[in-house]
N, C-alpha and C positions, 0 to 999 in steps of 0.2 A: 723157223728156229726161234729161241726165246730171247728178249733183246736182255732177261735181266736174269741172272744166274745167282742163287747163293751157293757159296761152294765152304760145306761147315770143315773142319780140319783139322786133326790132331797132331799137326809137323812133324807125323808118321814119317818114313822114308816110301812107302807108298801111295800118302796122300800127296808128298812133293811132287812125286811122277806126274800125276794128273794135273799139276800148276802147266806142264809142257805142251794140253792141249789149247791154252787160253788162247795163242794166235790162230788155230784151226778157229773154234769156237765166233771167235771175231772175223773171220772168211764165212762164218755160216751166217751171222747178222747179229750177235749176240754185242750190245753197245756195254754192257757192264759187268762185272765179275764182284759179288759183295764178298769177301773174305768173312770169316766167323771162328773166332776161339772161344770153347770155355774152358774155363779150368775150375776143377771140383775144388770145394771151400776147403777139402779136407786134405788135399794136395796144397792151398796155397799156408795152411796153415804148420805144414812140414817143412818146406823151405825157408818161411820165416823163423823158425827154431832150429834150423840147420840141421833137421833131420831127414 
């Protein structure tokens, strides 16, 4: 198994499901989990203007 996982993620309600496997994942040998968000520029510049 891979001891080092990036797991990219949109705080979908389906990519939360998959947070469920990390204790299997760490039974299989896996030492790390890197979490990764982007957030499009064009999205962060909607919320600053309260749109």
């Amino acid at each position: 198994m891979f001891e080092r996982i990036l797991f990219p993620t949109d705080f979908s309600e389906p990519s939360m499901k998959v947070l469920g496997y990390i204790p299997a994942l760490r039974e299989a040998g896996t030492r790390e989990v890197v979490l990764v968000h982007v957030i499009d520029r064009k999205d962060v510049s909607l919320v600053a203007s309260g749109g």
